[in-house]
One Martini backbone bead per residue (centre of mass of N, CA, C, O) as a GRO file, in nm:
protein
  112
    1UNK     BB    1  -0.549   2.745  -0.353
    2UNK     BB    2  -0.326   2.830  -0.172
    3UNK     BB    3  -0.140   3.090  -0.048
    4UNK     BB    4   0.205   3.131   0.069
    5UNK     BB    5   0.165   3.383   0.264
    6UNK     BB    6  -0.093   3.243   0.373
    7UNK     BB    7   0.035   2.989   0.481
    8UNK     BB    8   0.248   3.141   0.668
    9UNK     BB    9   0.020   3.314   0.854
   10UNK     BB   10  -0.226   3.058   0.815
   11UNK     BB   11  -0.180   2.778   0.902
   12UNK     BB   12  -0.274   2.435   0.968
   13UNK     BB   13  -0.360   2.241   1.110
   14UNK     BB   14  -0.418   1.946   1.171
   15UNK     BB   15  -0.724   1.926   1.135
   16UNK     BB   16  -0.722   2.030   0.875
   17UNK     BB   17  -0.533   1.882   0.704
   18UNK     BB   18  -0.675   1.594   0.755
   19UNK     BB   19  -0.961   1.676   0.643
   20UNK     BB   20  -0.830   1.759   0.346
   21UNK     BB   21  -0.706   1.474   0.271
   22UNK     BB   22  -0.988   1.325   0.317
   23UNK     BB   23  -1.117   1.484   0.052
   24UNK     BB   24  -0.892   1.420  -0.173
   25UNK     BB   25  -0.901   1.068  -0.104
   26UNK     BB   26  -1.232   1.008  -0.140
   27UNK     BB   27  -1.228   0.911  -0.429
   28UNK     BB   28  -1.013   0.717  -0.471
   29UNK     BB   29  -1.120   0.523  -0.273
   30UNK     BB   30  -1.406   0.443  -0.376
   31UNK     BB   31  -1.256   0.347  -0.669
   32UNK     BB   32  -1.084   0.121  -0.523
   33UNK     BB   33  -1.348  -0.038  -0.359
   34UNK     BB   34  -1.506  -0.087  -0.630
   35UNK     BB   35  -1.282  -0.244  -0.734
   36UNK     BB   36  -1.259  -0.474  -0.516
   37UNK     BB   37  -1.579  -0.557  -0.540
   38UNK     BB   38  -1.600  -0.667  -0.793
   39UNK     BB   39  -1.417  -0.933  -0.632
   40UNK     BB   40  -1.683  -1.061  -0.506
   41UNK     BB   41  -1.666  -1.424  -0.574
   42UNK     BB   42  -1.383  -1.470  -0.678
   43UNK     BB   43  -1.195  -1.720  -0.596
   44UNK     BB   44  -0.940  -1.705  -0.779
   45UNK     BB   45  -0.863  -1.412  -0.704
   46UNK     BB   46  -0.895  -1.453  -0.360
   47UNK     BB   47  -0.646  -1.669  -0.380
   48UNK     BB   48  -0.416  -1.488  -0.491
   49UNK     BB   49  -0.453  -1.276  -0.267
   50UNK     BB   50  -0.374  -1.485  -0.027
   51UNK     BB   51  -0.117  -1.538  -0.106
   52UNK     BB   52   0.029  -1.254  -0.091
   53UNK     BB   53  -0.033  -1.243   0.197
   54UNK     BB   54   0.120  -1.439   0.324
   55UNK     BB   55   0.412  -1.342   0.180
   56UNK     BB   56   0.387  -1.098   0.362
   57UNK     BB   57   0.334  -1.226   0.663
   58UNK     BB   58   0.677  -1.331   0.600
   59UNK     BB   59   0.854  -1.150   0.430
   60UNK     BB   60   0.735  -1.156   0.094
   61UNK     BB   61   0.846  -0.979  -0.171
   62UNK     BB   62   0.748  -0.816  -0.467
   63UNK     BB   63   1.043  -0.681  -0.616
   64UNK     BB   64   1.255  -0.547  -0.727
   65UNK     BB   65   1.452  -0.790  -0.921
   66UNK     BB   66   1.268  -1.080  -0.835
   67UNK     BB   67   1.124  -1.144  -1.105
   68UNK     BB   68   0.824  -1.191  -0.975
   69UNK     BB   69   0.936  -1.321  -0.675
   70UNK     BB   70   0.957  -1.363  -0.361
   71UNK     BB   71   1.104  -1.219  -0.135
   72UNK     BB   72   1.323  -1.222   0.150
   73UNK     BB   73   1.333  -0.914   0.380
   74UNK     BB   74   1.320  -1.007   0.657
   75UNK     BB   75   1.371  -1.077   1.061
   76UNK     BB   76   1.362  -0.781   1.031
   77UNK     BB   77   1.333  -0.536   0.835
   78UNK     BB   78   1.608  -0.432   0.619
   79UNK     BB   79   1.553  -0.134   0.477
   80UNK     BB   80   1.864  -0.078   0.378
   81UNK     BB   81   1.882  -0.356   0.210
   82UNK     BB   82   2.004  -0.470  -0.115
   83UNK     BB   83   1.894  -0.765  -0.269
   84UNK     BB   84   1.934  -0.647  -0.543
   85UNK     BB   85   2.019  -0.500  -0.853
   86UNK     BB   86   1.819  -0.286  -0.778
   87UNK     BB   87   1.773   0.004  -0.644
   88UNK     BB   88   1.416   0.027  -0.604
   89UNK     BB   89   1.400  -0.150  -0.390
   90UNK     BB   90   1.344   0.058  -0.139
   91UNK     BB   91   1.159   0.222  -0.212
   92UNK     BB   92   0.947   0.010  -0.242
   93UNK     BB   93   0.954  -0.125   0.038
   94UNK     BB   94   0.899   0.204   0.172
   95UNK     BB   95   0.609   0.236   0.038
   96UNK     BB   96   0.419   0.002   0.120
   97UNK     BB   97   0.235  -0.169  -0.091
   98UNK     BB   98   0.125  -0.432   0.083
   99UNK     BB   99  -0.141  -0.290   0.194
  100UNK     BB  100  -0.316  -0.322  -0.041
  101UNK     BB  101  -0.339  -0.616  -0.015
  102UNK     BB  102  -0.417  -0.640   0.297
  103UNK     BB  103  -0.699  -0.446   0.209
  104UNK     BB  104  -0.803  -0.633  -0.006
  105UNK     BB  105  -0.838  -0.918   0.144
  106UNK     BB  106  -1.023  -0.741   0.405
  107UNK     BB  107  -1.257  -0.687   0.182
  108UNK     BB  108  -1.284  -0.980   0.095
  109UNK     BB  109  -1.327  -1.158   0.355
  110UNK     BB  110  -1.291  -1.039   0.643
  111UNK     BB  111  -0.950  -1.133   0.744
  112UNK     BB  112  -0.718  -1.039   1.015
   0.00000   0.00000   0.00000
């Protein structure tokens, strides 16, 4: 880990630091891609994850407060709107957790 000092006297560029990034990122991916291809070929699995998909692509997400149940966040989304009564709401709808579904249902399926 660099000190302080160091980074301060010589910065990373920009390609030092996203090299960096996926450097660390890279073991993660790894262990996530063999996790969602262990389920490769488990059409209810597949099916479970495709719901998800649809009720994303229409702007319905499953968020604090909605009690498990995809809520409407607008159309463009409302980024700063509470929707519920969770304060977390806004926290979870902009750290945009909805990207794993749809990057897991396009390595399930192949389906752009």
């Amino acid at each position: 880990m660099r000190r302080l000092n160091d980074i301060l006297s010589h910065p990373y560029t920009d390609a030092e630091y996203l090299d960096r990034q996926r450097k660390l990122m890279k073991p993660h991916c790894e262990k996530a891609t063999a996790e969602i291809m262990r389920h490769k070929g488990d059409d209810t699995y597949i099916e479970e994850k495709k719901k998800t998909y649809e009720g994303v692509m229409h702007n319905m997400f499953v968020l604090p407060g909605s009690m498990g149940k995809p809520i409407d966040v607008g159309t463009p989304i409302a980024w700063h709107e509470v929707r519920t009564a969770d304060q977390e709401y806004i926290w979870h709808l902009n750290r945009m957790y909805y990207l794993v579904d749809l990057t897991e249902i396009f390595l399930l399926t192949g389906e752009k």
